[in-house]
ZAMARGU-4260 file (C-alpha; in steps of 0.2 Angstrom, whole numbers, plus 5000, padded with zeros to 4 digits):
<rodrens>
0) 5000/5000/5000 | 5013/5010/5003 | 5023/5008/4989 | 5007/5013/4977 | 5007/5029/4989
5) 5024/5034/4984 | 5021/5029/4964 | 5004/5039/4965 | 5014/5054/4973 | 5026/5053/4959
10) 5014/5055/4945 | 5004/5069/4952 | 5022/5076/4957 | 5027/5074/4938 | 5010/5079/4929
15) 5010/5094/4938 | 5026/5098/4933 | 5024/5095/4915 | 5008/5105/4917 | 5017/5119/4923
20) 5031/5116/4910 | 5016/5118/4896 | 5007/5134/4905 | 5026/5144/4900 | 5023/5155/4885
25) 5038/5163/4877 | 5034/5174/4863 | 5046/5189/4853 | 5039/5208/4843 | 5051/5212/4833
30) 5049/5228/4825 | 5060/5243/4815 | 5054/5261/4821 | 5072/5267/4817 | 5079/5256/4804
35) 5089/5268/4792 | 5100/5270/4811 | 5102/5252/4810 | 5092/5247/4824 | 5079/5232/4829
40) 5068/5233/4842 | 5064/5217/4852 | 5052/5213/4867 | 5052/5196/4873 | 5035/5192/4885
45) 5034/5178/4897 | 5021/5170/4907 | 5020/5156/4917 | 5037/5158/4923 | 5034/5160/4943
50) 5052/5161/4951 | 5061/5173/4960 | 5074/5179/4949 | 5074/5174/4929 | 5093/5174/4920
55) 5093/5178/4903 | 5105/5176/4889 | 5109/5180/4870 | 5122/5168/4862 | 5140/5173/4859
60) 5142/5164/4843 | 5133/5156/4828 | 5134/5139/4824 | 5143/5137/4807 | 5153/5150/4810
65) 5166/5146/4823 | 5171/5163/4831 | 5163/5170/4848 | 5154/5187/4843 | 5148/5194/4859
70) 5133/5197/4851 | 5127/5205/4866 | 5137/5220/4862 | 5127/5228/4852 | 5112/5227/4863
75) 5106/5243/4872 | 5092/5249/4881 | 5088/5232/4890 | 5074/5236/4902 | 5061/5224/4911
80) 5043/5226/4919 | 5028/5218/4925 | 5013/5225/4920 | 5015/5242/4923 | 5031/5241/4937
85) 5048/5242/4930 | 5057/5227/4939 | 5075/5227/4945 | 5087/5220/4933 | 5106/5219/4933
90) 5117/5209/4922 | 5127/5199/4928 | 5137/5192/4914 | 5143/5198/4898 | 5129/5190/4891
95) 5116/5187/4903 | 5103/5197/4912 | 5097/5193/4929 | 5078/5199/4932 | 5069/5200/4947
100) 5053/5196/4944 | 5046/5192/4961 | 5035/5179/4954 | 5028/5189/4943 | 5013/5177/4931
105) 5021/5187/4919 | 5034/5201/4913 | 5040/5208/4899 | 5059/5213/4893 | 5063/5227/4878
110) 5080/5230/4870 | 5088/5238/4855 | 5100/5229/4845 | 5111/5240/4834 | 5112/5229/4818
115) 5124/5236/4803 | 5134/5222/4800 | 5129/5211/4781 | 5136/5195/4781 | 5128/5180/4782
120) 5131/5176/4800 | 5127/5196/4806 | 5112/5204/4809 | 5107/5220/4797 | 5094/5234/4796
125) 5093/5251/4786 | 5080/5258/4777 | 5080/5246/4763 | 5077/5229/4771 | 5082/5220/4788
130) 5090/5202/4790 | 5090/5195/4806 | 5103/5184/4812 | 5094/5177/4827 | 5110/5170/4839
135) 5112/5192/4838 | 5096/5196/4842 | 5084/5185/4855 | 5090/5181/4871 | 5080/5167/4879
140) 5077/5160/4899 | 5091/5151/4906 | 5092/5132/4906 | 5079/5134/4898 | 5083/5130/4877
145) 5070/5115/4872 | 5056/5126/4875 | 5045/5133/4862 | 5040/5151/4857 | 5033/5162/4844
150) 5041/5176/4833 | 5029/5191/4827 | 5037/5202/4815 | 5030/5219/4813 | 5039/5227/4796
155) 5042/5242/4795 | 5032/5255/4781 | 5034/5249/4766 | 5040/5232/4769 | 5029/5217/4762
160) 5037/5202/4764 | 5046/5189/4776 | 5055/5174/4774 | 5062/5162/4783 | 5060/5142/4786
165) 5052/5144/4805 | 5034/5138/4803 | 5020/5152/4800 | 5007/5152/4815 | 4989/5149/4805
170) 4978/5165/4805 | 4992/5177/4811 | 5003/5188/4798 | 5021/5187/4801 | 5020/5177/4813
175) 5030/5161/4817 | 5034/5146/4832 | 5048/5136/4833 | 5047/5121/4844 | 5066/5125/4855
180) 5076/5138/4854 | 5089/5127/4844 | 5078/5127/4831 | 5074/5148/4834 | 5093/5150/4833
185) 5094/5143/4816 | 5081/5151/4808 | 5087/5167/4799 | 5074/5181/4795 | 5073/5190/4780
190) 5061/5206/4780 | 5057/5222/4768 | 5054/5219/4750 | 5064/5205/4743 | 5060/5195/4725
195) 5053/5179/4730 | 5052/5163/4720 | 5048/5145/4721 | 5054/5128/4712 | 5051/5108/4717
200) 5066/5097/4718 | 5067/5081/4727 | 5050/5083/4732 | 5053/5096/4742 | 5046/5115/4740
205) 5061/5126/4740 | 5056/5146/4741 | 5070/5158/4733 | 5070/5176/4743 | 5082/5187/4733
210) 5084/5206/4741 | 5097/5218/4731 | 5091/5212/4714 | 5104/5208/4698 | 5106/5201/4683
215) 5098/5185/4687 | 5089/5174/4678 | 5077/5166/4692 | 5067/5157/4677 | 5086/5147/4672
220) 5089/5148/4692 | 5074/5137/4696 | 5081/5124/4684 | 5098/5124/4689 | 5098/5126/4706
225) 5084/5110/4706 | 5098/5101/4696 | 5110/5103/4712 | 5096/5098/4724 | 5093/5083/4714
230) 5112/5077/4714 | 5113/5079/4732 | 5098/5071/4739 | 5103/5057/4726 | 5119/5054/4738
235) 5108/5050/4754 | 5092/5042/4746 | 5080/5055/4755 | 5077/5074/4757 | 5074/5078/4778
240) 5064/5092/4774 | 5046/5097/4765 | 5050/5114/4764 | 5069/5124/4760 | 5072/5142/4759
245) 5087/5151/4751 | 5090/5169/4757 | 5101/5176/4744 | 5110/5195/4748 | 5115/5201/4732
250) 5129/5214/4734 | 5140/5226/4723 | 5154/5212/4730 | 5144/5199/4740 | 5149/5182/4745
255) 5151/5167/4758 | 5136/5157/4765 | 5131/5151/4781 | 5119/5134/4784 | 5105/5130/4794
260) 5093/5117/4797 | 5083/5121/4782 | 5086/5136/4775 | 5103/5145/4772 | 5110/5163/4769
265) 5121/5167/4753 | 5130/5180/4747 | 5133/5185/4730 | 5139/5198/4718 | 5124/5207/4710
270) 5130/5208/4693 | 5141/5193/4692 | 5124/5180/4686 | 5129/5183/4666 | 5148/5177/4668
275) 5151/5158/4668 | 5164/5159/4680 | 5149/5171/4690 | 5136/5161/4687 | 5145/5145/4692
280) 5152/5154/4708 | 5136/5155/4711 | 5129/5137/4710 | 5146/5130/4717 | 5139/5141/4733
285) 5122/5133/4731 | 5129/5118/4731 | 5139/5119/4747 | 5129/5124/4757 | 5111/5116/4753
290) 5123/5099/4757 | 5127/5105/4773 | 5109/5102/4775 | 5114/5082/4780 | 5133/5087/4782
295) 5133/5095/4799 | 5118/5102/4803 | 5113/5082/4802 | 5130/5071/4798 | 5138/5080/4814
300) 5152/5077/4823 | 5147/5075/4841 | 5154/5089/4849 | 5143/5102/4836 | 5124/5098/4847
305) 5116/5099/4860 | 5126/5117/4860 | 5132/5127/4871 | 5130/5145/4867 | 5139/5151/4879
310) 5158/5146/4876 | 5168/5137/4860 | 5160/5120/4855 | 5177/5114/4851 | 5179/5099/4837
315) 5194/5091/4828 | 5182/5088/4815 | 5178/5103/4805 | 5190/5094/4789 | 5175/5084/4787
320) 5162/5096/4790 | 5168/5108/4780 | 5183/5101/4769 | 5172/5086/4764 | 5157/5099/4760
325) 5169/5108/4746 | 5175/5094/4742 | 5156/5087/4735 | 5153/5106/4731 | 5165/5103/4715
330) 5158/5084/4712 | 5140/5091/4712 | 5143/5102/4699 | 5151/5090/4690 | 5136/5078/4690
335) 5123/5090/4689 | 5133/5095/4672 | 5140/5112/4677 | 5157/5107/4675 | 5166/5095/4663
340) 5177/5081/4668 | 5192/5091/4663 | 5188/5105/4673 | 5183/5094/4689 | 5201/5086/4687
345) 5210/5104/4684 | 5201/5112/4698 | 5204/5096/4709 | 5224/5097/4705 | 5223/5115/4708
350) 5215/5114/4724 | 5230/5101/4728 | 5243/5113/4723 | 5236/5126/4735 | 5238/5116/4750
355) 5255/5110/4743 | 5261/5126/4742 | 5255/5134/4758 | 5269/5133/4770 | 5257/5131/4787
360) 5251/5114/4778 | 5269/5108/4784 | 5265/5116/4805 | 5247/5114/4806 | 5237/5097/4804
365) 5219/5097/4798 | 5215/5091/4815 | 5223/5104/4822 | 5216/5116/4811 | 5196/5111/4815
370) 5200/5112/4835 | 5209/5128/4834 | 5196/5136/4822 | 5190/5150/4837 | 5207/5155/4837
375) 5217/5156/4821 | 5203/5154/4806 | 5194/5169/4809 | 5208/5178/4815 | 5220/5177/4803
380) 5236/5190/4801 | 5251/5190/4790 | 5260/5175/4796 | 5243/5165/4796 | 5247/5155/4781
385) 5264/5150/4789 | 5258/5144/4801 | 5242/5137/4797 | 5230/5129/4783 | 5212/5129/4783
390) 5202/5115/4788 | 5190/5119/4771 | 5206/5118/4759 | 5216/5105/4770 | 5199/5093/4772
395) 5195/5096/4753 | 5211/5086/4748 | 5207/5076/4762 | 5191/5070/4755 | 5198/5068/4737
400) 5212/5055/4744 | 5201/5048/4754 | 5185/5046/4741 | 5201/5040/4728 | 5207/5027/4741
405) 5189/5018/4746 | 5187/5017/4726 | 5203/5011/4721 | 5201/5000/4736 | 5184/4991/4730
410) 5189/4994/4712 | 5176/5004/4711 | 5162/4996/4720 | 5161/5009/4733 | 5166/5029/4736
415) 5165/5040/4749 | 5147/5043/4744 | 5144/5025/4752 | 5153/5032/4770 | 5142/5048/4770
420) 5128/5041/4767 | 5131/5026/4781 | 5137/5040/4794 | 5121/5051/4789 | 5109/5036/4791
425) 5120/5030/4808 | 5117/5050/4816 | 5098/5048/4812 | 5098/5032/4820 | 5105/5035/4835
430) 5100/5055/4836 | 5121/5060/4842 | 5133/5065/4832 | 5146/5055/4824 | 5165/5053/4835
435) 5182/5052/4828 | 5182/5032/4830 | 5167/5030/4820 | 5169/5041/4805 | 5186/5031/4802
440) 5179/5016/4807 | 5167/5019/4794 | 5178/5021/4781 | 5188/5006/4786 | 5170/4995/4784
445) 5166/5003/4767 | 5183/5002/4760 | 5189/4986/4767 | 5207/4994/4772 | 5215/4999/4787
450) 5215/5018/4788 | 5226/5021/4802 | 5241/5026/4792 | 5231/5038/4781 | 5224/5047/4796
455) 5243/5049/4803 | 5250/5058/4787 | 5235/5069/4782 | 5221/5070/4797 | 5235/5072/4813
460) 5251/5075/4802 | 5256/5085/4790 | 5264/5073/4778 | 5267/5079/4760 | 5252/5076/4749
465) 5257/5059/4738 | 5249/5067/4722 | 5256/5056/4710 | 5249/5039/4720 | 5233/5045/4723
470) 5230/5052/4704 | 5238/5036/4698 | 5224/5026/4703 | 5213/5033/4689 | 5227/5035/4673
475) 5234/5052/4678 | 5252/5055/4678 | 5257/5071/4687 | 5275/5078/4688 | 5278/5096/4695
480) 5287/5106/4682 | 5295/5114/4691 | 5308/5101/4697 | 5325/5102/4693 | 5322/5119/4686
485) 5330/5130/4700 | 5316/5144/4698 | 5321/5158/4708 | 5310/5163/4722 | 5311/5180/4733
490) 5293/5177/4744 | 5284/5191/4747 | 5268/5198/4743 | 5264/5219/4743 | 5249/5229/4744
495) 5247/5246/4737 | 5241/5261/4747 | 5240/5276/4742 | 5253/5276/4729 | 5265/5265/4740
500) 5271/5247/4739 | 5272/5239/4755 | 5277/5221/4760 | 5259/5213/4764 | 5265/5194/4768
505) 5284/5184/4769 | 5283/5165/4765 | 5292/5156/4778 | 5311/5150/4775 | 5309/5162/4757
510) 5323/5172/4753 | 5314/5187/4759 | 5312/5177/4776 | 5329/5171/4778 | 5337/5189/4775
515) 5325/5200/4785 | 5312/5209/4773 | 5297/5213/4786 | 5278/5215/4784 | 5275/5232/4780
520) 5291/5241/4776 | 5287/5250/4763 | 5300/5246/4746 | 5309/5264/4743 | 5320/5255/4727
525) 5324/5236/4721 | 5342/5238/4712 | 5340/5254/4712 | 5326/5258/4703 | 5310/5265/4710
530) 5296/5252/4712 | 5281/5251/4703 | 5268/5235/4696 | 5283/5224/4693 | 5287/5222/4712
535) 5268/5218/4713 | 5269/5207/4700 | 5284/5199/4707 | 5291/5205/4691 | 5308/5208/4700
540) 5313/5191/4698 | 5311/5191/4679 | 5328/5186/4671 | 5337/5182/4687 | 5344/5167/4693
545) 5347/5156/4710 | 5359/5164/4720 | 5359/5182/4714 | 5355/5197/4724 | 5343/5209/4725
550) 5347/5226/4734 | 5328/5234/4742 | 5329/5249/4750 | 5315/5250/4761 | 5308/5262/4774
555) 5301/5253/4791 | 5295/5265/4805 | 5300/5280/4794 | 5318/5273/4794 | 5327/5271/4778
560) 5339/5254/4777 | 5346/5241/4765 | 5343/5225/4763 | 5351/5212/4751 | 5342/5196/4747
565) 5348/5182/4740 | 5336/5172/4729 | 5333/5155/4735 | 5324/5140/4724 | 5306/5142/4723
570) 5298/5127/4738 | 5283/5127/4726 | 5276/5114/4715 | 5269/5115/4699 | 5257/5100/4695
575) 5256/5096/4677 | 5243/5082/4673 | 5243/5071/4659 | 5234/5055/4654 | 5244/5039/4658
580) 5250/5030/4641 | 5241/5014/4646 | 5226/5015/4656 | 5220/4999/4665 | 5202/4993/4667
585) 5202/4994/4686 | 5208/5013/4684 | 5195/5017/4671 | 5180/5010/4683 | 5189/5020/4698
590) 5189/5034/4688 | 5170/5034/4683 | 5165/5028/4699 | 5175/5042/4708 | 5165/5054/4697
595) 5151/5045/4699 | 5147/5049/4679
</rodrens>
């Protein structure tokens, strides 16, 4: 009897918890009374909230974007109140807010937040339009991240149109719930006037919202962009959404993109759409991104969810997360015809050559590279690429010798396709991310190899990239032409401003380095002669020869001085492709496999 006692007192202890769980209402105004000052109003209203105090937050960062932003910085005029009575507040941390609400049933909070930052992970607001970024602009109850709440947008005069991929609350305009702030956070908001267009693809309805206009085609978009949409879903046998919607900012020099759960921000140049190389740019973008829709925001490493927005969420996987992602941007495009097999292989090999030749690849593992992301990729300074490689260039080549390694492997049976799709359909399963031990684990089932000594030269090590193996298993010879040449190299890079050249960038053990040329002197004379586009052009070199001198005169912190440097051989590699003389079946299936033509 007295055990039913205690089970009973549980229950009602429990449903009256969850019924108090479900009385909590969280809804957000937001609204532009001053936009052309950059500035979005917010007022957050709770009820059901009976406590003492309530702490509130605003996230420091954005996911996808590994950088904390102290988004709370541009917040001003943070006041709360109850009913009529202003309540005491103080903040308590640089992003949270204590309130004391006394048990108020319900209270309400109003902030500014200065917006005048366009990117795609940055809120904006003028006169024309505003685009909310919502890590920057909501804050939300403390420990409080799985509940639900509502966002009304109230445009400002003149503005007709919203979009964003949150879903609309029936019967009222503009407005829009999300089922945990999780979801809220990635749900970008696009307001004003924007161009908007549909297309099907994949069985899903993807909305187009285009705000700055151009020399776009959206009737040749909708085609095109459906062809990209098609080839990825293909990889993973099923689209996770019924609705996608593309936010595009077109801009007088506009680029980057940011993902979310099903939607994504882009930037692009405005009147670049009418240039192959523009319009491509443009798709290859569309491609990246829309397949971060199942890599990362659902193929995740495990540290990237539940998140903490708070501090760094910090991962040794970001090679994969956004290596492999430009890696398949380029094999999209290739397979939805955008780009021919000649141009997939030339832009693969140059892609190669880049990392080769960036002198960080030799100090900085792609590990390394994904874990320190907070620190070094969004902070980059001159000596960065000394000292570093990115984890998007470093985990594209990753993923090409990777993808050319299971094929070869299987003799063409199986492709990196078959480990993405495996580690997608394991993450939905399970509902975690992926770890380190799995992903390689996965690749070791699909490929039928041990791994372990790949991972030790090119995921934790730095070893040279083996170009010529790795192209040899599909016919390609590849020699770097500029072995056994002895191409003089001086290794610096300039900037012009204001009429002056000044050193922008020395490349590690170059000539420049090993005989003391600094970021930012400023070159007075080389040899004697005043500077003009051929130091920029690197020029200065023309006709010389290993071993000679070349006598700068420089000026650094308004000091005049001489400096000889000696011209070393040139570290870097020139990949020259060309079809084997004698192709083997087993290369031709890895090859057509590898494209997946």
């Amino acid at each position: 009897m007295m055990m039913k006692k205690i089970v009973l007192g549980i229950l009602l202890l429990l449903s009256h918890g969850l019924a108090t769980s479900a009385q909590i209402k969280i809804g957000y105004e937001v609204s532009f009374k001053e936009p052309q000052a950059h500035y979005a109003e917010v007022e957050m209203n709770v009820s059901g909230l009976l406590k003492d105090y309530v702490d509130v937050k605003m996230p420091v960062w954005a996911p996808g974007s590994y950088l904390v932003r102290e988004f709370a910085k541009n917040v001003e005029g943070f006041m709360a109140s109850a009913g009529n009575k202003a309540l005491k507040l103080e903040k308590i941390k640089k992003n949270t807010w204590r309130i004391y609400t006394a048990n108020a049933k319900s209270f309400k909070v109003n902030y500014r937040v200065y917006a005048f930052e366009l990117s795609v992970r940055t809120s904006f607001v003028d006169a024309t339009h505003a685009f909310l970024s919502p890590t920057g602009i909501f804050i939300y109850p403390d420990k409080m991240i799985s509940s639900p709440s509502t966002v009304k947008i109230v445009p400002f005069k003149g503005w007709s149109k919203v979009s964003t991929g949150m879903k609309p609350v029936a019967g009222s305009a503009f407005t829009y719930t999300a089922p945990n702030f999780d979801i809220l956070f990635d749900s970008p908001i696009e307001v004003g006037n924007q161009e908007v267009f549909d297309f099907m693809a994949a069985g899903v309805k993807h909305e187009v919202a285009m705000y700055g206009g151009g020399n776009y085609d959206k009737e040749r978009l909708k085609v095109d962009m459906a062809k990209v949409v098609t080839q990825i879903t293909a990889i993973y046998g099923e689209n996770p959404n019924t609705n996608y919607t593309f936010i595009v900012h077109n801009t007088s020099r506009g680029g980057g993109g940011l993902e979310h759960l099903n939607s994504t921000v882009l930037g692009a140049t405005k009147d670049d759409y009418n240039t192959p190389e523009g319009y491509n740019g443009f798709l290859s973008l569309v491609a990246h991104e829309y397949h971060h829709l199942w890599n990362v925001k659902r193929l995740r490493p495990v540290a990237l969810g539940p998140f903490n927005y708070d501090n760094e969420n910090y991962t040794t996987d970001l090679w994969i997360a956004e290596g492999f992602t430009a890696y398949y941007e380029n094999k999209i495009m290739l397979r939805a015809g955008f780009l021919s097999p000649d141009n997939f292989i030339n832009t693969m090999i140059g892609a190669m050559s880049g990392v080769i030749n960036t002198p960080g690849a030799a100090v900085q593992s792609a590990a390394d590279a994904s874990f320190d992301a907070w620190i070094k990729y969004y902070r980059p300074n001159e000596n960065s690429n000394n000292s570093s490689v990115s984890y998007y260039s470093k985990g594209e080549i990753i993923g090409m010798l990777m993808d050319l390694e299971i094929t070869n492997a299987t003799k063409g049976t199986h492709s990196l396709d078959d480990v993405m799709k495996a580690m997608y359909d394991q993450c939905k399963t399970t509902g975690k991310g992926y770890t380190d031990a799995e992903f390689k684990a996965r690749v070791e089932a699909v490929s039928g190899i041990n791994f372990t000594d790949f991972y030790a030269k090119y995921v934790t090590g730095t070893h040279p990239i083996e170009y010529a193996k790795y192209l040899g298993y599909i016919g390609i010879d590849v020699k770097d032409a500029n072995d056994g040449k002895n191409v003089p190299y001086l290794g610096i890079s300039t900037r012009r401003t204001e009429g002056l050249i000044n050193i922008a960038a020395v490349s590690r053990n170059s000539a420049a380095w090993t005989d003391g040329l600094n970021v930012n002197d400023q070159v007075i004379s080389v040899d004697g002669i005043t500077p003009d586009g051929a130091v920029e052009r690197m020029a200065v070199v023309t006709g010389k020869k290993v071993g000679d001198v070349l006598r700068f005169k420089v000026k650094r912190d308004g000091v005049e001085q001489d400096i000889n440097v000696k011209l070393k051989v040139t570290p870097n590699v020139m990949l020259a492709p060309s079809m084997a003389a004698s192709v083997s079946d087993v290369q031709r299936q890895v090859m057509k496999k590898w494209m997946g033509l």
